[in-house]
VOKEMAR-809833 format. One record per residue (C-alpha): chain; x negated, y negated, z negated. Coordinates in Angstrom, 1 decimal. Last residue first. Layout:
REM VOKEMAR-809833
("A"; (X; Y; Z))
...
***
This chain:
REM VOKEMAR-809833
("A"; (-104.9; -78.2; -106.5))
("A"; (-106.2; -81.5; -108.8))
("A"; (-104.8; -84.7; -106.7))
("A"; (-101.0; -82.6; -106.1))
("A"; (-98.6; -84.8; -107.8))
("A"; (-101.2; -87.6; -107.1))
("A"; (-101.6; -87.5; -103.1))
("A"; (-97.6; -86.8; -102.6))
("A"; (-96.5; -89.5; -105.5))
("A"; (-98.4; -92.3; -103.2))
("A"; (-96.9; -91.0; -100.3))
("A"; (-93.8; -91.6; -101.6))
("A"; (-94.3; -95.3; -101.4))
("A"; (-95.2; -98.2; -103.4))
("A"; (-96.2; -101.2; -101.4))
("A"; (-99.7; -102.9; -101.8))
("A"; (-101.2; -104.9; -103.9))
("A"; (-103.8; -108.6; -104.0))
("A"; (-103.9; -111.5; -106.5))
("A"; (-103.7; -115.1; -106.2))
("A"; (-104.0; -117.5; -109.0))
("A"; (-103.0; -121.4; -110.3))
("A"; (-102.2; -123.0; -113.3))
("A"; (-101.9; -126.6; -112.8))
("A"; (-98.8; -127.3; -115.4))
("A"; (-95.0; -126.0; -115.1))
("A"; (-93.3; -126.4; -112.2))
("A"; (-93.3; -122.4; -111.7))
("A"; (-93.6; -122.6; -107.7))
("A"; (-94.0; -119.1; -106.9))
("A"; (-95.2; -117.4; -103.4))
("A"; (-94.8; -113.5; -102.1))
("A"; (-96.2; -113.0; -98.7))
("A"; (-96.3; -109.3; -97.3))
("A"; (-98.8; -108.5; -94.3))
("A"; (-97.3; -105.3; -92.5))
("A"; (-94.1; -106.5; -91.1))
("A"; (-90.5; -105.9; -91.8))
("A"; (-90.5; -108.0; -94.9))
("A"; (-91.0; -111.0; -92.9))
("A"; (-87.8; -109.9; -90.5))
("A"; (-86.1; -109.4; -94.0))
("A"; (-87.1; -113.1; -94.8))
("A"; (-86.3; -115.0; -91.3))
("A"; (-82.5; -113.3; -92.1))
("A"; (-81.9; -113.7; -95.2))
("A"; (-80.4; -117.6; -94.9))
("A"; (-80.3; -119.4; -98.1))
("A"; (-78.1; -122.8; -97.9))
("A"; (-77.6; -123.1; -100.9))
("A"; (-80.8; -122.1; -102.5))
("A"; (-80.5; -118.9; -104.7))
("A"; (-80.4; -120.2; -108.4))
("A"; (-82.2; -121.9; -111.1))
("A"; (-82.5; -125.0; -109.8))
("A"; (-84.2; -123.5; -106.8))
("A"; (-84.7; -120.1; -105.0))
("A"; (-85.5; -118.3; -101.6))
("A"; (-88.1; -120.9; -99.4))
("A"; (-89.2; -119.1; -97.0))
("A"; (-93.0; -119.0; -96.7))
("A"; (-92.6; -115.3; -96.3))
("A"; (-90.8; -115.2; -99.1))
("A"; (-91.1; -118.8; -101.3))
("A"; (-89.7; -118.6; -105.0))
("A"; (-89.4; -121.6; -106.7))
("A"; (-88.5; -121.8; -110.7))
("A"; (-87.6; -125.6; -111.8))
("A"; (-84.6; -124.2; -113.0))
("A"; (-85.1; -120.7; -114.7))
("A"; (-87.7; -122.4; -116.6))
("A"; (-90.9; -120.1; -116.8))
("A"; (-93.6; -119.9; -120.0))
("A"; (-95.6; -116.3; -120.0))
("A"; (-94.4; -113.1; -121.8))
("A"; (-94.0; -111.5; -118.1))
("A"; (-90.8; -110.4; -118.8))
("A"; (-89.3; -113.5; -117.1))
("A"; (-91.5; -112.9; -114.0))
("A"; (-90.7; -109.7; -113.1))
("A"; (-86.8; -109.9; -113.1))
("A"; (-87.4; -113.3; -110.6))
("A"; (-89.4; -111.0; -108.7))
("A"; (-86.6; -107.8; -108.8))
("A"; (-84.3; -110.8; -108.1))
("A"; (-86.1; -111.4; -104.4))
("A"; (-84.5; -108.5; -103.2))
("A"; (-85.7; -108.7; -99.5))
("A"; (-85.3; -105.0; -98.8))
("A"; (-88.3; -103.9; -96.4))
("A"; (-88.0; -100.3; -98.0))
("A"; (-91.6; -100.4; -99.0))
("A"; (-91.0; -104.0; -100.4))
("A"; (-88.4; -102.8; -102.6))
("A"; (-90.3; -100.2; -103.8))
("A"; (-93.0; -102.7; -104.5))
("A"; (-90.8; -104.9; -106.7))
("A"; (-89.2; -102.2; -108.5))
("A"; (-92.4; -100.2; -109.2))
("A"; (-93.5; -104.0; -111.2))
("A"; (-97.4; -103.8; -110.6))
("A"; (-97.5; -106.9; -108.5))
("A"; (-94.8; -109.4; -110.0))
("A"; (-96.7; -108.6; -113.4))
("A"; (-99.9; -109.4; -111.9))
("A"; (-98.9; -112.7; -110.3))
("A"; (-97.4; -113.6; -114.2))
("A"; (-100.7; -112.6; -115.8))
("A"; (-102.5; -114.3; -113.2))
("A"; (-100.3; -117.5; -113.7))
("A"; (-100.7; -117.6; -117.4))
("A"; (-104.6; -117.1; -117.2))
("A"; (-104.6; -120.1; -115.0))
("A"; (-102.7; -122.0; -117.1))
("A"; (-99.4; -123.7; -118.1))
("A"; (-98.0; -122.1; -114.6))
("A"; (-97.9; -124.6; -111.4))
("A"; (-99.2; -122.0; -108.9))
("A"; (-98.8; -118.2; -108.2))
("A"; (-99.6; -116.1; -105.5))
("A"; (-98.6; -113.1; -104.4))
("A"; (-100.5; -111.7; -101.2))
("A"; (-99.1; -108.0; -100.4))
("A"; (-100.6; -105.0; -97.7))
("A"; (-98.0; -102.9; -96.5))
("A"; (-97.9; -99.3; -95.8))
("A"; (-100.0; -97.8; -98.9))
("A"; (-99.4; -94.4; -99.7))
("A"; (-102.6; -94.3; -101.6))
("A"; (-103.7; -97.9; -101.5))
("A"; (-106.5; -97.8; -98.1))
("A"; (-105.1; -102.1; -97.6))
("A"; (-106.0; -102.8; -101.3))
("A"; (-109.3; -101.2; -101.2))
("A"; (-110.1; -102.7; -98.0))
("A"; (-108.9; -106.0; -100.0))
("A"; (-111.3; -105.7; -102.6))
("A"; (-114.1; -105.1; -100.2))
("A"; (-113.2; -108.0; -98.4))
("A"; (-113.3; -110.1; -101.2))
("A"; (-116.6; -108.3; -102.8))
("A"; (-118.1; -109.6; -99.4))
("A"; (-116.7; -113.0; -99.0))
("A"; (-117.5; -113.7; -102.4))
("A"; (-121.3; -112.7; -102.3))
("A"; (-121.2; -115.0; -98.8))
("A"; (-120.0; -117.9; -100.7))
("A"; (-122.3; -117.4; -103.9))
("A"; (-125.3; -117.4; -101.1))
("A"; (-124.4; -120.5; -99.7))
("A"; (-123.9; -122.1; -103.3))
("A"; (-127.4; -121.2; -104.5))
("A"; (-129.5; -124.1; -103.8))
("A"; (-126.1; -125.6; -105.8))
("A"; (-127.6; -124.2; -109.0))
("A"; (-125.2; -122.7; -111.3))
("A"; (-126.9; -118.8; -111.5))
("A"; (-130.0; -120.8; -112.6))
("A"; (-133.3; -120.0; -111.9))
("A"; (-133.5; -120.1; -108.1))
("A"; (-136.5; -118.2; -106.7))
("A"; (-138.0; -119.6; -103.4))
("A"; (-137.0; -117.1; -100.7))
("A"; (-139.6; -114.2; -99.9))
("A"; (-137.3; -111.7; -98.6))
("A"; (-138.1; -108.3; -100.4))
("A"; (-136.8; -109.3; -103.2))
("A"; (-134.7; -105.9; -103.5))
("A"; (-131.3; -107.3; -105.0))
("A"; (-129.3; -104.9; -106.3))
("A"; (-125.4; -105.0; -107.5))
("A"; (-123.4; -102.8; -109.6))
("A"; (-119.6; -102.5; -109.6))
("A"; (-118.6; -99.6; -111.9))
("A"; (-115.0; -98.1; -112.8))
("A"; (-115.3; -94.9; -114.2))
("A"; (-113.1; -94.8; -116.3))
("A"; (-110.3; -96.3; -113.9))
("A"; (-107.4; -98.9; -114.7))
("A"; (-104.3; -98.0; -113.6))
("A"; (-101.7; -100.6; -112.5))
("A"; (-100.7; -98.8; -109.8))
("A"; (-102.8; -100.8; -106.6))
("A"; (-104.1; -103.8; -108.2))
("A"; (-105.9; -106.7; -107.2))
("A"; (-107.3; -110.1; -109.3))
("A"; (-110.3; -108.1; -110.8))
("A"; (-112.0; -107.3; -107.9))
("A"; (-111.9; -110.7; -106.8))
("A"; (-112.4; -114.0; -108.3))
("A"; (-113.6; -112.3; -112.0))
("A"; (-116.2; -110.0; -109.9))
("A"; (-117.7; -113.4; -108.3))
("A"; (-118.2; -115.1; -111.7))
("A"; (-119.4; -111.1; -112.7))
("A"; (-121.9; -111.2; -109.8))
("A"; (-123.1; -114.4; -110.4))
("A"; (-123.8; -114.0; -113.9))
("A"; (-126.0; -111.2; -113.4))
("A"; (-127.7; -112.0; -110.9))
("A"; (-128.5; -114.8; -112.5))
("A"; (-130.0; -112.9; -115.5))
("A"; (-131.5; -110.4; -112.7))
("A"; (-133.4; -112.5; -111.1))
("A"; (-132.9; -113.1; -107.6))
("A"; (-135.5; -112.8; -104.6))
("A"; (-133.0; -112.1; -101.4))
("A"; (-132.9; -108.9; -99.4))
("A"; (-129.4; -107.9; -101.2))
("A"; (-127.6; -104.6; -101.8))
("A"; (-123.8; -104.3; -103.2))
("A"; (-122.2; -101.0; -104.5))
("A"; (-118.7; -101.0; -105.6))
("A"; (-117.2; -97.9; -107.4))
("A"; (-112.9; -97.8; -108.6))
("A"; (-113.0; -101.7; -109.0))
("A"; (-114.2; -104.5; -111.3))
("A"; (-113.8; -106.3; -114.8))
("A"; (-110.1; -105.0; -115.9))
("A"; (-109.5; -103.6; -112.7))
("A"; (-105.8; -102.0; -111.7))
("A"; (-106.7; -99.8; -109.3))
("A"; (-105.9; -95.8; -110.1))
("A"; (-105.6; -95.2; -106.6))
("A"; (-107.4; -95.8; -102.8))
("A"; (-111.2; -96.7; -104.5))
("A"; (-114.6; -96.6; -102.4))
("A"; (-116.9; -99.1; -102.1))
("A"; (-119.6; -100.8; -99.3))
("A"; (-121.6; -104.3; -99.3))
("A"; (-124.4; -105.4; -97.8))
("A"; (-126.0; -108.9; -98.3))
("A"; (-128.5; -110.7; -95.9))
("A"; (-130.7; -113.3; -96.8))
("A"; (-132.1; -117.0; -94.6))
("A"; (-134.4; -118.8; -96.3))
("A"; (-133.9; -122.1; -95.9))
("A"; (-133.8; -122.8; -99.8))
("A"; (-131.1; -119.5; -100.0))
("A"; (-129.4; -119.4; -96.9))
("A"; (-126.9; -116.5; -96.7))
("A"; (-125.5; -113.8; -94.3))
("A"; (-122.7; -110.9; -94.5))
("A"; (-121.9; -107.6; -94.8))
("A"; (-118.9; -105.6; -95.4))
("A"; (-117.7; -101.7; -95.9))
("A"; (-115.1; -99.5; -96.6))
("A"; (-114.8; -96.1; -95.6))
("A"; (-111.4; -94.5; -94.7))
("A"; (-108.5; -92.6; -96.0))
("A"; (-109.5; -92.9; -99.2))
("A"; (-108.2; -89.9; -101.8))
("A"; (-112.2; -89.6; -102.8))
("A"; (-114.5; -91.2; -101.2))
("A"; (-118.1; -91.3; -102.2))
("A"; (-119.7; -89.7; -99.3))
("A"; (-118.2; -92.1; -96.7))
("A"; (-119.3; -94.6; -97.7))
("A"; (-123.0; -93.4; -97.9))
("A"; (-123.0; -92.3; -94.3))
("A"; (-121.9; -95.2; -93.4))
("A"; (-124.5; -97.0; -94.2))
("A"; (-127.6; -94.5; -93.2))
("A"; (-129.7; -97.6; -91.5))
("A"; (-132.3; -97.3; -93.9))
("A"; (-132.9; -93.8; -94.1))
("A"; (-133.5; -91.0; -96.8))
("A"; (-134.1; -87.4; -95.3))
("A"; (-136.2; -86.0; -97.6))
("A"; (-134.5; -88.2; -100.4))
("A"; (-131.5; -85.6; -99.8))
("A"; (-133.2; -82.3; -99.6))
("A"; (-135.6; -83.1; -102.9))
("A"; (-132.4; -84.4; -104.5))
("A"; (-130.1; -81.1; -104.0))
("A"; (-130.7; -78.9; -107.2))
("A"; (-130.5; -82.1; -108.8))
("A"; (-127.0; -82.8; -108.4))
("A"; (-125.3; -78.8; -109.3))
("A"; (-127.9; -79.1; -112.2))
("A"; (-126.1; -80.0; -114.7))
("A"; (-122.9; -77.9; -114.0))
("A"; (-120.0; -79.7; -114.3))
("A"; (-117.7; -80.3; -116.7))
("A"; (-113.5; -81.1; -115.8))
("A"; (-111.7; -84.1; -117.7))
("A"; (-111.3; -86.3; -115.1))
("A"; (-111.1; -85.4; -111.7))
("A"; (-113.2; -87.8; -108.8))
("A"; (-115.9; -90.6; -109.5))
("A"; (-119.5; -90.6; -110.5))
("A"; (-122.0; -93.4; -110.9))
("A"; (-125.9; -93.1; -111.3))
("A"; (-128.2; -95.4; -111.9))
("A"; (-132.3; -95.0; -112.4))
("A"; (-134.6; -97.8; -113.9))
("A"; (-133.6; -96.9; -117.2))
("A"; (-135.2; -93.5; -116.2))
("A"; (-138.7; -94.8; -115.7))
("A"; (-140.1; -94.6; -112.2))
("A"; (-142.4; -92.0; -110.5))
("A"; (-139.8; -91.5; -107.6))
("A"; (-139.3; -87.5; -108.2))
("A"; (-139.3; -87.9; -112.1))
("A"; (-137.3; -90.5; -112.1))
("A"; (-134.7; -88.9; -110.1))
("A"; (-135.1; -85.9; -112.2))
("A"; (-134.9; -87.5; -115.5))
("A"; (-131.5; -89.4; -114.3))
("A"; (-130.1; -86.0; -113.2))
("A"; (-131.0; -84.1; -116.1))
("A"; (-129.4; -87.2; -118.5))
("A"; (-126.3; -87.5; -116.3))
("A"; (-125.5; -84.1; -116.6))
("A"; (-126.2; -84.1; -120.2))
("A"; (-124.1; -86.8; -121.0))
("A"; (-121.1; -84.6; -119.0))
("A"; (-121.8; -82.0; -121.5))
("A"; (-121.7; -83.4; -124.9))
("A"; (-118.4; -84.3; -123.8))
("A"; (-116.5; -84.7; -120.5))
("A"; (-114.5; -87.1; -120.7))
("A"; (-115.3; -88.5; -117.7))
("A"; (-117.7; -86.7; -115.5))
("A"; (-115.5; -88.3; -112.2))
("A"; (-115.5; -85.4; -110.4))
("A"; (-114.8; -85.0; -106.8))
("A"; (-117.2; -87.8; -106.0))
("A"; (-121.1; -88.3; -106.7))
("A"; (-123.2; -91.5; -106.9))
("A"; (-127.4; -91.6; -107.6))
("A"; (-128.9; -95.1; -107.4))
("A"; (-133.0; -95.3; -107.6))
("A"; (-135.4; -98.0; -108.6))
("A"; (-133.5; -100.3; -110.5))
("A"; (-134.8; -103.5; -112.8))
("A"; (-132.6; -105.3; -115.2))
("A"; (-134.2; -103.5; -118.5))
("A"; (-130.9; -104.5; -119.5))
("A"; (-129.1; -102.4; -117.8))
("A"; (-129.8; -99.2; -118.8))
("A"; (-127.6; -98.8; -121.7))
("A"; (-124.8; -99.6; -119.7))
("A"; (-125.4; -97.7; -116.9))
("A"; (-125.7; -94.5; -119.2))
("A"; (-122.3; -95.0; -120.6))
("A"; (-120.8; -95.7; -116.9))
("A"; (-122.2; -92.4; -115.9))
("A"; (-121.0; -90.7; -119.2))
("A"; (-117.2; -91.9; -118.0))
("A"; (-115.0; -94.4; -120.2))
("A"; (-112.8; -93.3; -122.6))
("A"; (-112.4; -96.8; -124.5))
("A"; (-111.8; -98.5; -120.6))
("A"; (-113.5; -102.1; -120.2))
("A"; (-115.0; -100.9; -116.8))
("A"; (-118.3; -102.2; -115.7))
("A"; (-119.8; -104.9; -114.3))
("A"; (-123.6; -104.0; -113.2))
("A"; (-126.4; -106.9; -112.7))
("A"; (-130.0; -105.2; -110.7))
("A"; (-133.3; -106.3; -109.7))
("A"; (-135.5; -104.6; -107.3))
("A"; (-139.4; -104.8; -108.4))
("A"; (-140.3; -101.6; -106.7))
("A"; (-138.1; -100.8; -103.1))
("A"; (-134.7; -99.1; -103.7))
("A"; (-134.1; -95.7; -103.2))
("A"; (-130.3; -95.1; -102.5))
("A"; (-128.6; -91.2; -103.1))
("A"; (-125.2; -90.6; -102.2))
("A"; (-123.1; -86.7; -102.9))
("A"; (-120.4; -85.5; -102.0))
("A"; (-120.6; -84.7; -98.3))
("A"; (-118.5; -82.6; -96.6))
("A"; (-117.7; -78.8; -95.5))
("A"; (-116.2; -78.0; -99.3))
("A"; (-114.8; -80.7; -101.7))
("A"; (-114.7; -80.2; -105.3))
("A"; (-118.7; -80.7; -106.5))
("A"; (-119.6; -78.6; -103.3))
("A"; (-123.2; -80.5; -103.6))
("A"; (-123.6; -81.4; -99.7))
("A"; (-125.6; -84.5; -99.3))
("A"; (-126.4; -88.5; -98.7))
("A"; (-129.4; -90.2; -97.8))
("A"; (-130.2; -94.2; -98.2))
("A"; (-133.1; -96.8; -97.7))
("A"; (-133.0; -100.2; -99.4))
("A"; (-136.5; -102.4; -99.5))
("A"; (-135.6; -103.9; -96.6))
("A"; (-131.7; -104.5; -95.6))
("A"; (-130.7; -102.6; -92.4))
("A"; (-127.8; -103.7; -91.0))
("A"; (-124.6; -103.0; -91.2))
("A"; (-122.3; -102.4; -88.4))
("A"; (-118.8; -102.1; -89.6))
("A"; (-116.4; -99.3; -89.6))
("A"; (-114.0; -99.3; -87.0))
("A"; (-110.2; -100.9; -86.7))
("A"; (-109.4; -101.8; -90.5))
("A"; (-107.0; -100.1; -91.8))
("A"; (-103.5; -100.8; -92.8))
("A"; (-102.0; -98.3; -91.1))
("A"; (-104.2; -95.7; -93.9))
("A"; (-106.5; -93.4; -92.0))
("A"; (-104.5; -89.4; -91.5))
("A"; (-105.9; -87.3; -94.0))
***
C-alpha cells in the first residue's frame, strides 16, 4: 500500500534509550513475508502508567494490562497485529496468559511485570502458542537501536510507521523520551489511541507517571478522530527505565517537572497527528477548533461533532466549501449556540455572522483553502471561555476500499 500524501517524509532517528532493547518477528498471525510480532525488554526497576480503552468489549490484552498495572513495574512488552484477540473468549485469555508466563519465565520476572497488546481482526482465536513458539528467536536478537523495526511490526492498515522523540531537563538532568504507535482506522479515542508505546531514560515513579501521562493523553490522543470508532484494544502505555540518575520528583504537579511535561506532549502530539495524517483514505489533514462555548467540555463536544459528521468530511474530500454542513453540525451537537453571535472562520476566512453568511462573503480565498492538504475549520460561539482543538481527516472512498475488504 501506497504511504498516505499526508506522510511524513522518512522515519525518524531515534536514539537509543538505556535500559530499552527491542526485537521484532515473523508469527504469520494474518500477514505472510512480514513481521507481526514486537518484543521490548526493559531494564529491572522500569516503571510503567497505561491508559486504556473505556470499550465494554474490550480485548484480553487490555484485560490483562489492567490488572497488572498496579504493581507499576514492567520488565517485558509483547505486541502483535493481525488480530486483535478481542472477543475472543475463554480462549483469547488464555493466549495472553501462555504468552505472559512465557515471557516471564524466559526473563526471570513476575508476570504482572509483563505487557502485552494486540491489534488486527476482532472476533477470530488464535492459537496460544503461535507467540511463544517465537520468543526465544526474537529476544535472541533484541537491540537497542531496533526502532523502526518495532513500528513497523505493529501496523495494521497504516501506510507508514510513526514515530517521535524528543529531550527533557528534569533538575539539570537532561532525559530523552521515544515514542512510536500505530492506528490508520477505527480512531475515535475515549482515553487514548489504536496502540502507543512511549519509553523514557528518566527516574519517575509510577504514581506520577501515571498522572502525567493521562493529563497528557486527555490534551492529545483523546481530542482526534478518524471515523468516530472507538477501538477495543486501545492501549497507550508508557515506561520509564530510570536509568538516568535525575533527582526524583514526587509530584506529577511540580514545576521541576514542566520541561519534561512539554516534551511528553510534544511526543503523544505528534504521534496523534501521524495517526491523523496515515487516516485510511485520508487526503487532507483537518484542525477544528472551537472557542467561546459555556465550557471546555462543551466546545470539544461541539469540535468533535463538526469532525465525525460524514457530511462535513465528504465535503472537505471534494474541496466543496459548504460551510452549512458545519453550521448543521453544530446545532445537533446538544451543546448551547445562538444562530447570531455564531462565527465561522475557513481558512481564517471569515464565513458567517449575525446568523447569516457575511455580506460581503467572497468563496473564492476559501475553496482555494479547501484545495490544499492542511484544512482549517474555526468557530467563534460567543458564548463563555470554552476552548478546544481537535484533529481528523477527510472521508474518502478509499476509506470504504480498506474496510469493505479488511478481513479477505
Amino acid at each position: 500500500m501506497a504511504p498516505s500524501p499526508l506522510a511524513p517524509i522518512a522515519f525518524p532517528e531515534l536514539p537509543p534509550i538505556a535500559g530499552v532493547r527491542l526485537a521484532v518477528g515473523q508469527c504469520g498471525i494474518k500477514y505472510q513475508n512480514r513481521t507481526d510480532l514486537m518484543v521490548a525488554e526493559l531494564a529491572h526497576g522500569t516503571t510503567v502508567a497505561g491508559v486504556f480503552t473505556r470499550s465494554l468489549t474490550a480485548s484480553a490484552p487490555v484485560e490483562w494490562c489492567r490488572e497488572a498495572l498496579p504493581g507499576g513495574r514492567a520488565r517485558a512488552l509483547v505486541v502483535n497485529s493481525g488480530n486483535a484477540n478481542a472477543f475472543t473468549g475463554y480462549q483469547g485469555q488464555t493466549t495472553v496468559a501462555v504468552t505472559v508466563d512465557a515471557i516471564a519465565e524466559l526473563l526471570q520476572c513476575a508476570p504482572n511485570q509483563v505487557f502485552v497488546a494486540s491489534t488486527g481482526v476482532i472476533g477470530q482465536p488464535m492459537p496460544p502458542d503461535l507467540i511463544t513458539q517465537q520468543l526465544p528467536d526474537v529476544l535472541a536478537v533484541l537491540s537497542e537501536t531496533s526502532w523502526s523495526e518495532a513500528a513497523r511490526a505493529i501496523m495494521t492498515t497504516d501506510t507508514f510507521p510513526k514515530a517521535v522523540t524528543r529531550q527533557a531537563i528534569i533538575r539539570g538532568t537532561t532525559v530523552t523520551i521515544n515514542g512510536f504507535c500505530k492506528g490508520s482506522g477505527m480512531i475515535a479515542p475515549d482515553m487514548a489511541t489504536m496502540l502507543g508505546f512511549i519509553f523514557t531514560d528518566a527516574a519517575i515513579e509510577a504514581p506520577v507517571l501515571q498522572k502525567l501521562l493521562s493529563e497528557a493523553t486527555e490534551r492529545t490522543f483523546n481530542c482526534i478522530t478518524v471515523d468516530g470508532d472507538t477501538s477495543t484494544s486501545d492501549s497507550v502505555l508508557m515506561f520509564a527505565t530510570g536509568t538516568v540518575a535525575n533527582k526524583r520528583v514526587a509530584k506529577a504537579s511540580s514545576k521541576r517537572l514542566e520541561d519534561f511535561r512539554r516534551a511528553l506532549d510534544d511526543v503523544m502530539l505528534s504521534l496523534a497527528h501521524q495517526i491523523v495524517r496515515d487516516g485510511e483514505g485520508a487526503t487532507k489533514f483537518v484542525t477544528i477548533s472551537v472557542a467561546g462555548a459555556e465550557s471546555r467540555k462543551a466546545a470539544k463536544r461541539i469540535a468533535f461533532t463538526v469532525a465525525n459528521s460524514p457530511l462535513v468530511k465528504t465535503a472537505i474530500a471534494g474541496e466543496d466549501a459548504n460551510w452549512g454542513r458545519i453550521v448543521a453540525a453544530i446545532g445537533r451537537a446538544g451543546e448551547k449556540a445562538d444562530r447570531d453571535r455564531l462565527q465561522i472562520f475557513i481558512g481564517g476566512v471569515q464565513v458567517t455572522t449575525d446568523g447569516a453568511a457575511l455580506p460581503d462573503y467572497d468563496e473564492t480565498p476559501v475553496a482555494a483553502h479547501m484545495k490544499g492538504q492542511e484544512i482549517d475549520i474555526r468557530i467563534e460561539l460567543g458564548l463563555g471561555k470554552g476552548e478546544a482543538t481537535v484533529w481528523t481527516c477527510d472521508l474518502t472512498h478509499g476509506y470504504i476500499d480498506i474496510n469493505g475488504s479488511y478481513r479477505s
